[in-house]
Each structure stands twice: as structure tokens, then as C-alpha cells.
Backbone as ProteinMPNN parsed JSONL, in Angstrom:
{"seq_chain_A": "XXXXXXXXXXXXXXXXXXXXXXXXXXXXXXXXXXXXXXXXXXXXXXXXXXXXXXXXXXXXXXXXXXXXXXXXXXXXXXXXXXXXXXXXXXXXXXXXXXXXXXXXXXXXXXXXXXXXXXXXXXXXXXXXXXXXXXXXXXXXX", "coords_chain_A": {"N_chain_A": [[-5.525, -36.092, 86.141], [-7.464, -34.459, 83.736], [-11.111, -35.256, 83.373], [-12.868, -36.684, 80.641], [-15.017, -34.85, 78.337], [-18.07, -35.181, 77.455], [-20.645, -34.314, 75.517], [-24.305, -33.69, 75.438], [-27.18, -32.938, 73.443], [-30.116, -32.126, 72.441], [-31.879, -30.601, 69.813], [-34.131, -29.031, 67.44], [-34.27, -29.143, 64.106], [-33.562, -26.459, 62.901], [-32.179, -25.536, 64.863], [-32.938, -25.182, 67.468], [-33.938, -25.022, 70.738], [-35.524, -24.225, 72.281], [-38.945, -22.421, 72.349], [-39.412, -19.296, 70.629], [-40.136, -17.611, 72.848], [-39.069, -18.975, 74.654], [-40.057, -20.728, 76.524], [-39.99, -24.062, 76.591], [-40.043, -27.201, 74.765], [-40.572, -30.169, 74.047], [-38.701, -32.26, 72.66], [-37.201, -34.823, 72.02], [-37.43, -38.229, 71.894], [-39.196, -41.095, 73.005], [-37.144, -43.342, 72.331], [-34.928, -42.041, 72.587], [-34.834, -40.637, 75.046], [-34.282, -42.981, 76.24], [-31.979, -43.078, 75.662], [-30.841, -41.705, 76.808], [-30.592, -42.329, 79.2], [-29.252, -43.881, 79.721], [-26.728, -43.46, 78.562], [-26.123, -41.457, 80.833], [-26.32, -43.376, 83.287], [-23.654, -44.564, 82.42], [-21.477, -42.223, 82.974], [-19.882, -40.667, 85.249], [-19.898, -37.986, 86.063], [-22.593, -35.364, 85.638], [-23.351, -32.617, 84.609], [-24.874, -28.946, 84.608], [-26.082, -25.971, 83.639], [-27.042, -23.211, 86.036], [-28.926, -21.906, 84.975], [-30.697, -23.742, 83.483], [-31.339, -25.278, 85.869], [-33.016, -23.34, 87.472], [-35.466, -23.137, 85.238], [-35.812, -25.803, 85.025], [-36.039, -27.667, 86.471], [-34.607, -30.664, 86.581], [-33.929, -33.363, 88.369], [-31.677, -34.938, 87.655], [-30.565, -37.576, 87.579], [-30.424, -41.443, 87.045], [-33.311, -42.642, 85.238], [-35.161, -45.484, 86.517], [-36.796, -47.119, 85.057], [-35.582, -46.48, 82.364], [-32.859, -47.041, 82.355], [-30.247, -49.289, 83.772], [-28.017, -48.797, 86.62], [-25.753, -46.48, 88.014], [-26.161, -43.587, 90.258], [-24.993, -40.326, 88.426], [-22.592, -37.936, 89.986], [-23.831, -34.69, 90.358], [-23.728, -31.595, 89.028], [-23.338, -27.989, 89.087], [-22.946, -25.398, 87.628], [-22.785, -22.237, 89.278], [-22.482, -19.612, 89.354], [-22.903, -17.528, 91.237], [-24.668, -18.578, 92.998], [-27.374, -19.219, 92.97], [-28.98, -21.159, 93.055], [-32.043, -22.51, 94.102], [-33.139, -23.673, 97.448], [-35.374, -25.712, 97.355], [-34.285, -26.894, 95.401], [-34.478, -29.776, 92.767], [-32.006, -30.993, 92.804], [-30.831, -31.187, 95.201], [-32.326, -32.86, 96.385], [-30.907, -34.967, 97.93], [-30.665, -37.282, 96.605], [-29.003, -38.408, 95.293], [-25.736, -37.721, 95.148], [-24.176, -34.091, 94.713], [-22.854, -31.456, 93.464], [-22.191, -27.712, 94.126], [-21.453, -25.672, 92.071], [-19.308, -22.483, 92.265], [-17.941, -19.05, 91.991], [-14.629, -17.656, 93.767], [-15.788, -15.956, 95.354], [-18.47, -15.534, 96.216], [-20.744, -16.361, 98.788], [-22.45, -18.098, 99.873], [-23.967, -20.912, 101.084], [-25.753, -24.134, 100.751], [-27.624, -26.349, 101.677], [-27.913, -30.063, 101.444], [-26.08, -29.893, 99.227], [-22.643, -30.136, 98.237], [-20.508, -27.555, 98.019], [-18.434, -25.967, 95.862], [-15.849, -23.565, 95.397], [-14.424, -21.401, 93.014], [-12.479, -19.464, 90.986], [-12.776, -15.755, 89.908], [-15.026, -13.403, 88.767], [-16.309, -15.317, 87.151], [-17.188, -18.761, 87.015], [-14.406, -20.92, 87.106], [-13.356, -22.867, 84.614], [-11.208, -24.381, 83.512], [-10.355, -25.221, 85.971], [-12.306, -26.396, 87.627], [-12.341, -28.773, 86.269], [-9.708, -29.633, 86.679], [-10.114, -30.228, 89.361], [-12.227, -32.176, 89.121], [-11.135, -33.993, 88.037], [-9.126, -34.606, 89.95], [-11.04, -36.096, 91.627], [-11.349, -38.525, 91.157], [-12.623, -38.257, 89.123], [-13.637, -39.41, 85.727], [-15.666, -39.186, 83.373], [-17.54, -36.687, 82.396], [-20.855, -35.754, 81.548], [-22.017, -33.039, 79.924], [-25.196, -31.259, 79.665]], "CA_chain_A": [[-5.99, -36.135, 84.77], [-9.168, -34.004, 83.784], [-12.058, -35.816, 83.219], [-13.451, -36.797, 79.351], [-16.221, -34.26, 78.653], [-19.293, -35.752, 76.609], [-21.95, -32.996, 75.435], [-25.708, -34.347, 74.969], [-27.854, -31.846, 73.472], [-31.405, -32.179, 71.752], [-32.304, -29.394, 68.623], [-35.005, -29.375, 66.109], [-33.707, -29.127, 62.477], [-32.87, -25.132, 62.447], [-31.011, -25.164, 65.882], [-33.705, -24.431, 67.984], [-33.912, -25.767, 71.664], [-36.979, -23.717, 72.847], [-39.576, -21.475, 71.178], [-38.781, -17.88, 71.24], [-40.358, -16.863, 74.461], [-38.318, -18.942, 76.247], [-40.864, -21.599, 76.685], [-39.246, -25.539, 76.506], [-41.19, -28.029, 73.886], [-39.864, -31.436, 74.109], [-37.982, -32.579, 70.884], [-36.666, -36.034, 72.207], [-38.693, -39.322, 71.649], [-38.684, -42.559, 74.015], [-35.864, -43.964, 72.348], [-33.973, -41.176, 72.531], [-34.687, -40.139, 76.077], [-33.606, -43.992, 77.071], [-30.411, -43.596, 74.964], [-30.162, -40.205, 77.738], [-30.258, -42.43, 80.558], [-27.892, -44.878, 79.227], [-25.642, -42.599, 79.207], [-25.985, -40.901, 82.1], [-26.057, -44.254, 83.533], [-22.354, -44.612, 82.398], [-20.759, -41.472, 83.164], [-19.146, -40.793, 86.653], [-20.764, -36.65, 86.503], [-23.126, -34.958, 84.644], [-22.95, -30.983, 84.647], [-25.87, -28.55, 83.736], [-26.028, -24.557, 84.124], [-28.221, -22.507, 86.905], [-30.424, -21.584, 84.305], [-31.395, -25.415, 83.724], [-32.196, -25.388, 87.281], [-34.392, -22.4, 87.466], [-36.102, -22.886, 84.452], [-36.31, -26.801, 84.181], [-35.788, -28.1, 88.086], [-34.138, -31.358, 86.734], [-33.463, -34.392, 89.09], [-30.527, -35.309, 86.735], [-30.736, -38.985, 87.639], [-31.079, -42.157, 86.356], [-34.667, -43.324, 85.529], [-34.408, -47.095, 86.431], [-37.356, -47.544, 83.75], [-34.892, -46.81, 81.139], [-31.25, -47.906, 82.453], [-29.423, -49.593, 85.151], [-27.007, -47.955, 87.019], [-25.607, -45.876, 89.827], [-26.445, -42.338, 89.324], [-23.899, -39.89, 88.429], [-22.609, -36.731, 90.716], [-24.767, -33.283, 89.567], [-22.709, -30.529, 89.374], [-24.582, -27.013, 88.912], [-22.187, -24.328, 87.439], [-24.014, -21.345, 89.538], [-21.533, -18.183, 89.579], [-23.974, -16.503, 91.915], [-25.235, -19.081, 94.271], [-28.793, -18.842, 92.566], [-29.503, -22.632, 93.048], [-32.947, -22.592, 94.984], [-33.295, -24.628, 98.392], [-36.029, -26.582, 96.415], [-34.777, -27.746, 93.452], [-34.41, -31.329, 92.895], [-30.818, -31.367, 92.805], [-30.632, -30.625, 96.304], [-32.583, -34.153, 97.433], [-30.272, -36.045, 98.428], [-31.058, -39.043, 96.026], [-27.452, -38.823, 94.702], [-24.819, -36.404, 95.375], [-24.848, -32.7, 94.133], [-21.704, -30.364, 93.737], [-22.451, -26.443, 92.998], [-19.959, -24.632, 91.232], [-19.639, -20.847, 92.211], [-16.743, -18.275, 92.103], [-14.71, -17.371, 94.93], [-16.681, -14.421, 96.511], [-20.055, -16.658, 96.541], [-20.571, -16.911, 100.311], [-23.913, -18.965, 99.96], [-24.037, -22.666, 101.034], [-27.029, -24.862, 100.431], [-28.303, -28.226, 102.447], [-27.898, -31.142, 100.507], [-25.093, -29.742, 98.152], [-21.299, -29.639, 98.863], [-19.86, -26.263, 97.268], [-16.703, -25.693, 95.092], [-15.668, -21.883, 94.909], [-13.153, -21.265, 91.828], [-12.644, -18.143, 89.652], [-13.587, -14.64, 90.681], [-16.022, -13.109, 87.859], [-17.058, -16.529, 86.707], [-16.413, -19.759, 87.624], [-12.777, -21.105, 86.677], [-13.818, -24.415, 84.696], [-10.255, -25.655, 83.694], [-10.297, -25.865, 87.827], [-13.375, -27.106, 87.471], [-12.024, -29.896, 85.505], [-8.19, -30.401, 87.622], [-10.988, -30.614, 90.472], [-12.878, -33.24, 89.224], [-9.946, -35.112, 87.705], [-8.25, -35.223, 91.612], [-11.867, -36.982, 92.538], [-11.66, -39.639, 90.105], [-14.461, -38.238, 88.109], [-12.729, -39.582, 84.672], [-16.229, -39.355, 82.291], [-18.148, -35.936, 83.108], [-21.412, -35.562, 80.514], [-22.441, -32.029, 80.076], [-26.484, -31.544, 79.254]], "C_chain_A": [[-7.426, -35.611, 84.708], [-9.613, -35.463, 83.151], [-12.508, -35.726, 81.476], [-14.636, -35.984, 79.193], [-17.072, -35.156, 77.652], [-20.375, -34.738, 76.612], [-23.225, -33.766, 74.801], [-26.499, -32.948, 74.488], [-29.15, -32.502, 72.136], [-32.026, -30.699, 71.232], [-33.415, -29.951, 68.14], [-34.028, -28.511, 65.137], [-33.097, -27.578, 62.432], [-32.426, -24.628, 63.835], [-31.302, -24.983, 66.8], [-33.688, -25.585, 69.8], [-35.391, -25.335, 72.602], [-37.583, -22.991, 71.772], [-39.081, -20.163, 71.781], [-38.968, -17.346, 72.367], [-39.77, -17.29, 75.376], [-39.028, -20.591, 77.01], [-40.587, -23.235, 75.667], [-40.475, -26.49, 75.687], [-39.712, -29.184, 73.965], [-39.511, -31.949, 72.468], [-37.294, -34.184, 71.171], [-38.087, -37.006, 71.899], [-38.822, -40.096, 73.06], [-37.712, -43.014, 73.73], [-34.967, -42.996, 72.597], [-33.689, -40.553, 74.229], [-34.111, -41.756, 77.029], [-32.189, -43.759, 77.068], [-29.563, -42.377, 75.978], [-29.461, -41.393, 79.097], [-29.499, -43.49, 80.924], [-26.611, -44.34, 79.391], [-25.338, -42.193, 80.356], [-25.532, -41.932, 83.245], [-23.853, -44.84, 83.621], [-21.262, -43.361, 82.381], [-20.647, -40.996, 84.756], [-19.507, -39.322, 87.173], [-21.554, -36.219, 85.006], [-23.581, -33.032, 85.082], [-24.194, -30.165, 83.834], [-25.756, -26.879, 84.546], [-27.205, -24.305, 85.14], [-29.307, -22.369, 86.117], [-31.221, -22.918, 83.722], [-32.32, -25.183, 84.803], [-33.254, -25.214, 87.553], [-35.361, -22.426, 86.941], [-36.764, -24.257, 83.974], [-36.841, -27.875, 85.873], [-35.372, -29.933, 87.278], [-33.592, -32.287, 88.06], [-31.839, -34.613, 88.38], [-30.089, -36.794, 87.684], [-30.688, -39.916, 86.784], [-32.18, -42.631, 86.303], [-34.208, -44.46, 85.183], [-35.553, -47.512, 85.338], [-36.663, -47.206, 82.688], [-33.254, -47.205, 81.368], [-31.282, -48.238, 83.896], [-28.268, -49.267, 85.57], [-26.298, -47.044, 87.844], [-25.702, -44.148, 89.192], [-25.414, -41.336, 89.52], [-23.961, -38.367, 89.627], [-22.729, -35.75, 89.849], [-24.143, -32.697, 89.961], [-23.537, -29.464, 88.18], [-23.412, -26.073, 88.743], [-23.296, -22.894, 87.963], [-22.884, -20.327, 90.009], [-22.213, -17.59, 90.819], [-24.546, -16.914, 93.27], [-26.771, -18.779, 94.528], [-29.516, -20.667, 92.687], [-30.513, -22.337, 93.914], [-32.722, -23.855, 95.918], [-34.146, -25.827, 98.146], [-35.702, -27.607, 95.889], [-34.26, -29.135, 93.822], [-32.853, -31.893, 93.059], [-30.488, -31.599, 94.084], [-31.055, -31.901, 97.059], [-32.159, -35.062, 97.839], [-30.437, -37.099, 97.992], [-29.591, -39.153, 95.353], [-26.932, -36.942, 94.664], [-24.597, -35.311, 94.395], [-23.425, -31.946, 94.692], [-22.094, -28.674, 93.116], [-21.277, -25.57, 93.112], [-19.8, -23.337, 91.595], [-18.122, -20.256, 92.254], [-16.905, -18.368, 93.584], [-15.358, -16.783, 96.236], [-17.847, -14.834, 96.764], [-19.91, -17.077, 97.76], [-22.072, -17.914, 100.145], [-23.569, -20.361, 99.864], [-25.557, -23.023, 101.333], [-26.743, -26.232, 101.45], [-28.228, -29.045, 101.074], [-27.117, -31.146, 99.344], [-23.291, -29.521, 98.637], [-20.933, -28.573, 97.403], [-18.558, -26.184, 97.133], [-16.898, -24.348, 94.435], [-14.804, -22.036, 94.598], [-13.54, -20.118, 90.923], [-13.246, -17.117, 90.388], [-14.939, -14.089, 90.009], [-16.946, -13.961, 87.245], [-16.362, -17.78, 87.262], [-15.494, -20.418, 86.719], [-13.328, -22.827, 85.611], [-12.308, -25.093, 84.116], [-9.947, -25.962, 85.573], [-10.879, -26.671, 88.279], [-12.801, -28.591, 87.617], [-10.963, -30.427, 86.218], [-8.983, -31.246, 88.789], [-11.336, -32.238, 90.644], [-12.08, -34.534, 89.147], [-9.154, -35.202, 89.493], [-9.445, -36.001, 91.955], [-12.028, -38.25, 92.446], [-12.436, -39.745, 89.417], [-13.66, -38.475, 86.907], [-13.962, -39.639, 83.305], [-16.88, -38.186, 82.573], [-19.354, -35.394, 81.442], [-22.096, -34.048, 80.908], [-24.084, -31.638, 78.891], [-26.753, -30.343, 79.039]], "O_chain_A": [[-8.372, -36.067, 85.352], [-8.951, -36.383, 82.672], [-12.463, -34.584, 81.018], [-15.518, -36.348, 79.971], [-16.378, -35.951, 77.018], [-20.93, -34.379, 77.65], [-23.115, -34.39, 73.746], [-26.391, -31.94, 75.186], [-28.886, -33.2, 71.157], [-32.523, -29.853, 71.976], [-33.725, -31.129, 68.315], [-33.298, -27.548, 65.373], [-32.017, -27.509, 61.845], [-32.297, -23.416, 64.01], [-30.418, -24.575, 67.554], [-33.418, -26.785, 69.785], [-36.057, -26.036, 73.363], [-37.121, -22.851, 70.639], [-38.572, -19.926, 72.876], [-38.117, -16.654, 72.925], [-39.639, -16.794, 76.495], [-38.471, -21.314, 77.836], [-40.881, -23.453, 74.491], [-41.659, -26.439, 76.018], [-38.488, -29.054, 73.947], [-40.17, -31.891, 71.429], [-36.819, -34.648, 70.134], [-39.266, -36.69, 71.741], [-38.504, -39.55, 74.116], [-36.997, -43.29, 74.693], [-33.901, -43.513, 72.931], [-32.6, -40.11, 74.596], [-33.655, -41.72, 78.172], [-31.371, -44.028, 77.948], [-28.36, -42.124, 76.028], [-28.381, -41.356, 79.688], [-29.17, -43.916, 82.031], [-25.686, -44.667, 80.135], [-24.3, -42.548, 80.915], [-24.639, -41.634, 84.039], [-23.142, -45.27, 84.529], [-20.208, -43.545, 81.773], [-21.708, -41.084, 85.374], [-19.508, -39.134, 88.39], [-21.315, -36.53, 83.839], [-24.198, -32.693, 86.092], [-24.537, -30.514, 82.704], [-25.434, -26.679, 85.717], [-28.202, -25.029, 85.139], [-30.458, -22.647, 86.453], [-32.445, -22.874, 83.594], [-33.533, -24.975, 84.8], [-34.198, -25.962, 87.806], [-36.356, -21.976, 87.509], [-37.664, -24.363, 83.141], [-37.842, -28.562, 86.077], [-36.315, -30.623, 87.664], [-32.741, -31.733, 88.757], [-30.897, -34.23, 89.074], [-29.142, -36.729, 88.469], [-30.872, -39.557, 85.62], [-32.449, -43.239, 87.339], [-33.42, -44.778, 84.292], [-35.139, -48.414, 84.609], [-37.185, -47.728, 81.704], [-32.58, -47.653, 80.44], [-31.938, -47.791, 84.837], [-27.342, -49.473, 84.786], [-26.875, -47.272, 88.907], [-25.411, -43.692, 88.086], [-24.861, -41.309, 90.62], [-25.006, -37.848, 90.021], [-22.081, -35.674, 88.805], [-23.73, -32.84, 91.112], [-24.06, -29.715, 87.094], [-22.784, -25.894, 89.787], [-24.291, -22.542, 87.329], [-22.49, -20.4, 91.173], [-21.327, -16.957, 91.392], [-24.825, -16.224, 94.251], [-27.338, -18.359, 95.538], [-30.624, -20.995, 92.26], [-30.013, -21.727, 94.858], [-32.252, -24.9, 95.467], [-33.794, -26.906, 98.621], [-36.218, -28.718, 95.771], [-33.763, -29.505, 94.886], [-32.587, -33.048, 93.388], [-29.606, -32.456, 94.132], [-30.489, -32.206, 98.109], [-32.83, -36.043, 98.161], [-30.412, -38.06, 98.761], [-29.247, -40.25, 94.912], [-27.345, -35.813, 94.4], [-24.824, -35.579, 93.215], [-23.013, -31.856, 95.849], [-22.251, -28.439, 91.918], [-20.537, -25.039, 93.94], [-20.571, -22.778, 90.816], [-17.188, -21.005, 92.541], [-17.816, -18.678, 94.352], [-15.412, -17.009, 97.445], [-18.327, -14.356, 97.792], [-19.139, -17.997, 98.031], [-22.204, -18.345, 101.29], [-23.04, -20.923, 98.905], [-26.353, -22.352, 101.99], [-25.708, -26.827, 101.75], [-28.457, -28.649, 99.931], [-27.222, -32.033, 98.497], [-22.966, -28.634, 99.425], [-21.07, -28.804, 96.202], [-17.696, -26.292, 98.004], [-17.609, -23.991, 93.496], [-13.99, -22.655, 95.285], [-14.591, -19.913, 90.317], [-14.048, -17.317, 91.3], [-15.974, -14.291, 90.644], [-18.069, -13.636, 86.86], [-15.264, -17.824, 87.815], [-15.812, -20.476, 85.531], [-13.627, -23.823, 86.271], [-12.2, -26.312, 84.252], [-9.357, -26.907, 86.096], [-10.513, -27.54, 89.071], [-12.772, -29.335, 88.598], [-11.045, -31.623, 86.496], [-8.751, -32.403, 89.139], [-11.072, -33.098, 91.485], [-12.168, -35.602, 89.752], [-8.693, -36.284, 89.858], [-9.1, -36.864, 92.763], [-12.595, -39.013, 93.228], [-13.003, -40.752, 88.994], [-12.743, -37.654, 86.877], [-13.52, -40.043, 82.229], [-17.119, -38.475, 83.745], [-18.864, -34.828, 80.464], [-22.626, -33.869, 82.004], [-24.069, -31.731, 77.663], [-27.867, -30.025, 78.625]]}, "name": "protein", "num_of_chains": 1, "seq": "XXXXXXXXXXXXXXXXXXXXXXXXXXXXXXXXXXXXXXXXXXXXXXXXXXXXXXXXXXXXXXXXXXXXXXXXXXXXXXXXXXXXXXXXXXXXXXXXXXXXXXXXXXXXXXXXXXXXXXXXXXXXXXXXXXXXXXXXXXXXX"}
């Protein structure tokens, strides 16, 4: 059985998630960034693109100053196998799956790799995938 998706996403009023250059302005509050980790807190994965990665280096954790909870498995849709050796996903503070098509020979330390799809990565496979792991809540950020 796939997994339930849940989509979190934070706009300002005309749709906007950055300013035009590209350059990230925070639009969440305190309550709103608890009510993130509440969630996150209760979902079993939480899923975010390469260009997150690159551009934001996310932990994708729970902060225990705003919930309690076991933290969910990060899964990095990265067609390309562009995840840096760096980034925070990679530290071993809770487990880390990266997504890439078949032909993606690149493996990373601290991440186990799932190759699906040739041109892009396959995500109803994605999804059969996760559903064989018992991932049954998967929030996408």
C-alpha cells in the first residue's frame, strides 16, 4: 500500500515562496514553524527536492524545542546524484534515502540510494517502494 502523501508549503499572499532572484525570506512565524515540527514529528518520511538541498542545506529533523518525537526518514529526490557530501542530510542523525534514476552511478556516505526511472526518477515506484517499507504517512516540504 503506497504511503499517504501530506504537502506543507509556506507562500506570502500572491504565491510567492522567494523573492525574484532566487533569494529565500522567511514567511513562517513561531507558531507556525512548531505546527512544522509537529508534523514532521508524526509522519513516518518527509521528502524534499535536490534543489532544497543545494540551496537551503536542511537537516529535515525534528527540533525537540518544538515537538516530541522520533524523526522521520529524509528522502532527497536527486535525478542526478547532485546531493553534496556535506549537506546535513547526510549526518547521520536520522536516516536519509536519495532518490536517483537508474543510470545514476553515484553513492554517498551516510545515505542509502534508491535508483528508479531512467530520465527522471519513477515516483509511483517511489511510492510502491516506500509502501513495501512500511512508510504509511510520507510529508512532502
Amino acid at each position: 500500500m503506497r504511503p499517504r502523501v501530506v504537502i506543507n508549503a509556506a507562500m506570502s499572499l500572491d504565491g510567492k515562496i522567494a523573492f525574484a532572484d532566487g533569494r529565500g525570506v522567511r514567511i513562517s512565524d513561531e507558531a507556525d514553524i512548531r505546527r512544522v515540527h509537529r508534523l514532521r514529528a508524526q509522519v513516518d518520511a518527509i521528502l524534499v527536492g535536490v534543489g532544497t538541498i543545494l540551496k537551503d542545506d536542511p537537516k529535515l529533523t525534528v527540533k525537540r524545542e518544538y515537538a516530541e518525537g522520533p524523526d522521520p526518514l529524509r528522502i532527497v529526490l536527486d535525478s542526478d546524484g547532485r546531493t553534496p557530501e556535506h549537506a546535513k542530510v547526510l549526518d547521520g542523525s536520522a536516516p536519509t534515502l536519495i532518490v536517483t534514476t537508474a543510470d545514476c552511478e553515484r553513492s554517498v556516505r551516510g545515505g542509502e540510494m534508491l535508483r528508479t526511472g531512467t530520465d527522471e526518477v519513477d515516483l509511483h515506484a517511489l511510492l510502491d517502494a516506500l509502501g513495501a517499507r512500511g512508510i504509511r504517512t510520507l510529508l512532502v516540504e
